[in-house]
C-alpha positions as protocol buffer text, in pm:
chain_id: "A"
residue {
  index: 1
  type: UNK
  ca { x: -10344 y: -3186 z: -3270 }
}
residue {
  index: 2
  type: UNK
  ca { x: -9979 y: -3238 z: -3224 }
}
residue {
  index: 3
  type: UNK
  ca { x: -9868 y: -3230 z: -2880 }
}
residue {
  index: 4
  type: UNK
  ca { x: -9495 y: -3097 z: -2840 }
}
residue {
  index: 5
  type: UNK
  ca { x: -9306 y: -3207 z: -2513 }
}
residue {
  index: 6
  type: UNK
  ca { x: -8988 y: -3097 z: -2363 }
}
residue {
  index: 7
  type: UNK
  ca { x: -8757 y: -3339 z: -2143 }
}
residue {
  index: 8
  type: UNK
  ca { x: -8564 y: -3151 z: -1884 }
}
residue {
  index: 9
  type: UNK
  ca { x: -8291 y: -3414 z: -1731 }
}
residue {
  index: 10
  type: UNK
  ca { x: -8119 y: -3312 z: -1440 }
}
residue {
  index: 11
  type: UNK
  ca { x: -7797 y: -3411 z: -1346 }
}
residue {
  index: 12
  type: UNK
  ca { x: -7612 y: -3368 z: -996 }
}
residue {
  index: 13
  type: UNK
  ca { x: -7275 y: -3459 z: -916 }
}
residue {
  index: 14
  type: UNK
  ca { x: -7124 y: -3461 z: -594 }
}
residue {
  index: 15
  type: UNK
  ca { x: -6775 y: -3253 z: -507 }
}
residue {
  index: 16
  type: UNK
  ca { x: -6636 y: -3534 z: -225 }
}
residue {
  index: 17
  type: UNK
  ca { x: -6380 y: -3257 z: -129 }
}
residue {
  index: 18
  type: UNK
  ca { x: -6643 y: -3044 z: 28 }
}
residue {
  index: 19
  type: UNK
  ca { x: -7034 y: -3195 z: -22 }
}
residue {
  index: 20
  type: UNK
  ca { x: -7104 y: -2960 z: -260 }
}
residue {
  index: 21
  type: UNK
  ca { x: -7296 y: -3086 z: -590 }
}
residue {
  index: 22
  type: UNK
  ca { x: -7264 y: -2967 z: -928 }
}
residue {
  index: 23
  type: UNK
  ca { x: -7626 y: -2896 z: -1078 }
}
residue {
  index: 24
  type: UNK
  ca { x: -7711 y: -2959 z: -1436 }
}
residue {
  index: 25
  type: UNK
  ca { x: -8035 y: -2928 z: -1688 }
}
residue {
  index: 26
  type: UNK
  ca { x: -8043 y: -3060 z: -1994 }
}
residue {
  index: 27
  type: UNK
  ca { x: -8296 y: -3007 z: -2269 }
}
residue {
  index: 28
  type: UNK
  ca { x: -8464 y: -3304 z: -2491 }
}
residue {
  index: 29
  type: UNK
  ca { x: -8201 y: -3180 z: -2785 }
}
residue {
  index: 30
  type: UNK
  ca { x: -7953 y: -3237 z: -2528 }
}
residue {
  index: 31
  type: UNK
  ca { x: -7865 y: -2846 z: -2489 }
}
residue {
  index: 32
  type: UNK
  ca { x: -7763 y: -2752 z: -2152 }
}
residue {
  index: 33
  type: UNK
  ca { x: -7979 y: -2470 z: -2021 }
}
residue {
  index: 34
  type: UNK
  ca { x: -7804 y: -2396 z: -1658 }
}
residue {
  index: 35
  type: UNK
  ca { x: -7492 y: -2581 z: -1472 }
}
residue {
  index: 36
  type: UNK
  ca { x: -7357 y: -2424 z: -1135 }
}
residue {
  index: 37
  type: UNK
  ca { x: -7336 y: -2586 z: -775 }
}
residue {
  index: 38
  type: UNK
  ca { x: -7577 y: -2638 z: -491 }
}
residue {
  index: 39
  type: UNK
  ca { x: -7498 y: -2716 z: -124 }
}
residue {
  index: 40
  type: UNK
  ca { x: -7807 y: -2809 z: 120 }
}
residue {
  index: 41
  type: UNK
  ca { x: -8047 y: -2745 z: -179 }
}
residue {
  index: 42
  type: UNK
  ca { x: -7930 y: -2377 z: -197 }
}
residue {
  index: 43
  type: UNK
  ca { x: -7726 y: -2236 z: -514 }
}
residue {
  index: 44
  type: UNK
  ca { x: -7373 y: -2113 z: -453 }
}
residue {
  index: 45
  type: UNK
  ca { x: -7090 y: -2016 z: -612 }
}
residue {
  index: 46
  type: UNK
  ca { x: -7080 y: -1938 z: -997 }
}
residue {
  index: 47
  type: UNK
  ca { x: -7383 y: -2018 z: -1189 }
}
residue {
  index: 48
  type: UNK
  ca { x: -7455 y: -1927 z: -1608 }
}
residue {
  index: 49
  type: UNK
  ca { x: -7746 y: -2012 z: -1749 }
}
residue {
  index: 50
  type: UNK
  ca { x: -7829 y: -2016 z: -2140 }
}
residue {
  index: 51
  type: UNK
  ca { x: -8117 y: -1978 z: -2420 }
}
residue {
  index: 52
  type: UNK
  ca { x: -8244 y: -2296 z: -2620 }
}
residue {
  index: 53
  type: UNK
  ca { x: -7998 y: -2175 z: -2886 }
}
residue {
  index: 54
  type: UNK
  ca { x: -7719 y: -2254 z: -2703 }
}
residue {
  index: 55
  type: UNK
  ca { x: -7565 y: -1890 z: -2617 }
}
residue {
  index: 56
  type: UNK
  ca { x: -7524 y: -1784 z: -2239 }
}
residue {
  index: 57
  type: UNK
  ca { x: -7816 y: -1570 z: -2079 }
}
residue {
  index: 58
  type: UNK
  ca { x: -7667 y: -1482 z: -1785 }
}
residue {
  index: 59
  type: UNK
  ca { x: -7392 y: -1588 z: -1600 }
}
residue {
  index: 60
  type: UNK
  ca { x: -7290 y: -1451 z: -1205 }
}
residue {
  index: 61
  type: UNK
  ca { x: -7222 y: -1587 z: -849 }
}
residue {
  index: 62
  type: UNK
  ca { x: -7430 y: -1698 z: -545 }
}
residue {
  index: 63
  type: UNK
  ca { x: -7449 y: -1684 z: -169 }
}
residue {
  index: 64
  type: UNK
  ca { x: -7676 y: -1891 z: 1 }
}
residue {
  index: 65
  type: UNK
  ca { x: -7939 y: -1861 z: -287 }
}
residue {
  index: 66
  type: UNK
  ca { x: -7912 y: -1555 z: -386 }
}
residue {
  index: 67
  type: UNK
  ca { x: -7701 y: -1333 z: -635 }
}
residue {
  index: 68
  type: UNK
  ca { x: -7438 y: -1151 z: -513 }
}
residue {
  index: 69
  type: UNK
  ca { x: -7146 y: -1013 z: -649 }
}
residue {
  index: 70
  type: UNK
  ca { x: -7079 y: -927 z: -1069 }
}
residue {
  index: 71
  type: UNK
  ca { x: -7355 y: -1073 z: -1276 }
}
residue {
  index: 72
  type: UNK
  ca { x: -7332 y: -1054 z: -1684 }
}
residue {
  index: 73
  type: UNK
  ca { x: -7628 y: -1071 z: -1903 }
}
residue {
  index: 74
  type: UNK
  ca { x: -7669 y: -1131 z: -2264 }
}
residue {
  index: 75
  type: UNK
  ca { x: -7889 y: -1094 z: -2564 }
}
residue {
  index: 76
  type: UNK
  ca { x: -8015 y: -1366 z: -2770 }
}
residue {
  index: 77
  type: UNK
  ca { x: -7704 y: -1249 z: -3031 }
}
residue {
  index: 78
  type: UNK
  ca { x: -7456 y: -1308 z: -2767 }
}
residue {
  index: 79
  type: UNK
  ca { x: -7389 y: -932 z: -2696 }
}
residue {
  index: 80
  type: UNK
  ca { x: -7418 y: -826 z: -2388 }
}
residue {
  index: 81
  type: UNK
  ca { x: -7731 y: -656 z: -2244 }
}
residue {
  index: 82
  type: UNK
  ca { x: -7667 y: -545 z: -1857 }
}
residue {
  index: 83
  type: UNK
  ca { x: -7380 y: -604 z: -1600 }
}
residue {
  index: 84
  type: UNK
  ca { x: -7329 y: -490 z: -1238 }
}
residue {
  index: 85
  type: UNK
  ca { x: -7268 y: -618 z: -918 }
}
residue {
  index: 86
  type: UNK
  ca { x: -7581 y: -722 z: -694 }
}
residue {
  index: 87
  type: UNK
  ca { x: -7550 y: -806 z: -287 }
}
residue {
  index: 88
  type: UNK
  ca { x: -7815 y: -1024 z: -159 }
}
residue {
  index: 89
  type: UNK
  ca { x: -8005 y: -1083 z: -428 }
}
residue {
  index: 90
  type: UNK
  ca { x: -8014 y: -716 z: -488 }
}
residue {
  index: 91
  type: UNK
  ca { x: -7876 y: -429 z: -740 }
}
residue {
  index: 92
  type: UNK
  ca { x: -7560 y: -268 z: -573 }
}
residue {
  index: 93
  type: UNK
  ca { x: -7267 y: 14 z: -729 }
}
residue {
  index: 94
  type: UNK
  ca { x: -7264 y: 100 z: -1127 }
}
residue {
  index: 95
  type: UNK
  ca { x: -7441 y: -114 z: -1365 }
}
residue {
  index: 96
  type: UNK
  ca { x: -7407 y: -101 z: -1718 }
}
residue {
  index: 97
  type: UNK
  ca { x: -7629 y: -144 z: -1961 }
}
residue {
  index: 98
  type: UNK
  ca { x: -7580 y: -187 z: -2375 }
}
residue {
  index: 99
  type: UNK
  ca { x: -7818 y: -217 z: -2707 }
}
residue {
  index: 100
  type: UNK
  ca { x: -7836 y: -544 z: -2905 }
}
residue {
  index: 101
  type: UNK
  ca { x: -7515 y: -405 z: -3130 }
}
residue {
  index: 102
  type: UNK
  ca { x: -7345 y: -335 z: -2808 }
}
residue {
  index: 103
  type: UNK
  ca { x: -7327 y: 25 z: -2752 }
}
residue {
  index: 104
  type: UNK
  ca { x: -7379 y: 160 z: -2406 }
}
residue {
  index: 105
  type: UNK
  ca { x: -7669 y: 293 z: -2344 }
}
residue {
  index: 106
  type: UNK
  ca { x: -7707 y: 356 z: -2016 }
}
residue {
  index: 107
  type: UNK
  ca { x: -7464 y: 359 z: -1671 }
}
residue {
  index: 108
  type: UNK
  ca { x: -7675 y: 320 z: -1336 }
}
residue {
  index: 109
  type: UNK
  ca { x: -7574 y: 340 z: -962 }
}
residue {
  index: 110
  type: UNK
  ca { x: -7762 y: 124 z: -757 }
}
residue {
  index: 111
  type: UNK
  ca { x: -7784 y: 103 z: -355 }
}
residue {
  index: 112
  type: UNK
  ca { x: -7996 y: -153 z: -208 }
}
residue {
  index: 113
  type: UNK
  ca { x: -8166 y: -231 z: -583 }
}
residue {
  index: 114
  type: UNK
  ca { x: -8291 y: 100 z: -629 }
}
residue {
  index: 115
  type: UNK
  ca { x: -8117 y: 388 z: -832 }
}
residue {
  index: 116
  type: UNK
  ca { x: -7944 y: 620 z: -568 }
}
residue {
  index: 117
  type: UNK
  ca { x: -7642 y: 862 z: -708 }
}
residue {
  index: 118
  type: UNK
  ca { x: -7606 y: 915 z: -1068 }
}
residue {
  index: 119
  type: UNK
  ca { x: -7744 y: 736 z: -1402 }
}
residue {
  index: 120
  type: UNK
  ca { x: -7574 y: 855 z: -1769 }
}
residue {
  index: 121
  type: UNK
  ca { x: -7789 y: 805 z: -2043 }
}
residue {
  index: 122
  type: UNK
  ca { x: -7560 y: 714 z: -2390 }
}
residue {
  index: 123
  type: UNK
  ca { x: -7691 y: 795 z: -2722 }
}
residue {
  index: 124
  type: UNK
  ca { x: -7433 y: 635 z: -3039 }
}
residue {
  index: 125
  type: UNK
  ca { x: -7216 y: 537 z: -2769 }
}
residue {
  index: 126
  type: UNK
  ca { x: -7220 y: 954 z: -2634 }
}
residue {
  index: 127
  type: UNK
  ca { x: -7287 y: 1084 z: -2291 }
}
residue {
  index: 128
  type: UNK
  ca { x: -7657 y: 1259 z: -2334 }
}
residue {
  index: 129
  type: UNK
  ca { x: -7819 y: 1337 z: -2047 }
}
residue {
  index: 130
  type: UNK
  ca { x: -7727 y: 1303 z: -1658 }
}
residue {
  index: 131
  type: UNK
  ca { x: -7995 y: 1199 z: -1408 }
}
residue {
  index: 132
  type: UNK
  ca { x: -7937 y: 1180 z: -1007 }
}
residue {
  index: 133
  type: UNK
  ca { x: -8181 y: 931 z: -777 }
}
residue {
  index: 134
  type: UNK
  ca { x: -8211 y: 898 z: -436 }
}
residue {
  index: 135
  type: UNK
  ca { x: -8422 y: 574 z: -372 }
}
residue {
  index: 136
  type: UNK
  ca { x: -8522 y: 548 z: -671 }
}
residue {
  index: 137
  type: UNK
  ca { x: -8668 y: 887 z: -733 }
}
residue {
  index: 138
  type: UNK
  ca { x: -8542 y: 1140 z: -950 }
}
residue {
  index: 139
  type: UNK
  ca { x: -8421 y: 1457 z: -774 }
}
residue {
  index: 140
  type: UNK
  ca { x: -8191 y: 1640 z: -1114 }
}
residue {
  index: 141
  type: UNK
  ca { x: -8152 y: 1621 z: -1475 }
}
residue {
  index: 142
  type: UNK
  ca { x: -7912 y: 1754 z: -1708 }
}
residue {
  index: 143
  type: UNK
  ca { x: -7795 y: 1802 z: -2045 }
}
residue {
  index: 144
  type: UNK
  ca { x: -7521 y: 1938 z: -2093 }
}
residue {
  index: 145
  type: UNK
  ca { x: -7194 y: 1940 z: -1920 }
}
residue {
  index: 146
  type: UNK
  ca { x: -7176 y: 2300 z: -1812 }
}
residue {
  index: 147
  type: UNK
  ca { x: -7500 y: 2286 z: -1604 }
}
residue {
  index: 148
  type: UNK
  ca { x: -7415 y: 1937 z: -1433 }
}
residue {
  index: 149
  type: UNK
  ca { x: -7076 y: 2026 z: -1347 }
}
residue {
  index: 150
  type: UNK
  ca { x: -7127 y: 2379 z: -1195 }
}
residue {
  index: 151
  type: UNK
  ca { x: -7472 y: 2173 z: -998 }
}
residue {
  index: 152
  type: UNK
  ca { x: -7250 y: 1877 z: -832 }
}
């Protein structure tokens, strides 16, 4: 039996300007699967991370380890998959979210990481059906314009 291991080097680099340290991981093919900073062992500032092939994953900002403000992710083909805007590690305002060719699919408003306000769901890139949450639960649905306008 063959036993397959994978190296993971990490690299840190310090800012002298302000203490921070630049954080690196490298795979054994030497393909870099995450660089961003770290101050007092905490992530901060902007981070991206990638897939063993080489294309970004994800890519966003920190506050004292954890996400806040616009984070993009990706699919393995490079197109993007979901972006939005979290606060404290947490979903916050309109997210939007695509199919591997791209096409929306689906726009979200968050509070607090749960749905709360309105979510469009896209079908070939068209509006489809209307949904409104309030923590998370679903309180209307529509589909069609005429019945969701004269409702909100």
């Amino acid at each position: 039996m063959k036993l397959v291991f994978s190296l993971i080097l990490t690299f840190l680099t310090l800012n002298p300007s302000n203490g921070d340290f630049e954080y690196k991981k490298i795979f054994e093919n030497n393909q870099l699967i995450a660089e961003g900073w770290e101050k007092d062992g905490q992530k901060e500032k902007y981070w991206k991370y990638y897939f063993q092939n080489g294309q970004i994953e994800k890519e966003g900002h920190y506050l004292h380890d954890k996400k806040n403000d616009y984070w993009k992710y990706y699919f393995t083909n490079g197109k993007t998959q979901q972006e939005g805007r979290f606060k404290d590690d947490l979903e916050e305002k309109w997210w939007l979210f695509y199919n591997q060719k791209g096409e929306i699919t689906k726009k979200c408003e968050f509070k607090h990481g749960k749905r709360h306000g309105y979510t469009f769901l896209y079908k070939n890139n068209e509006l489809n059906k209307a949904e409104k949450y309030s923590d998370d639960e679903l309180v209307g649905s529509w589909t069609d314009y005429a019945s969701f306008y004269r409702d909100n």
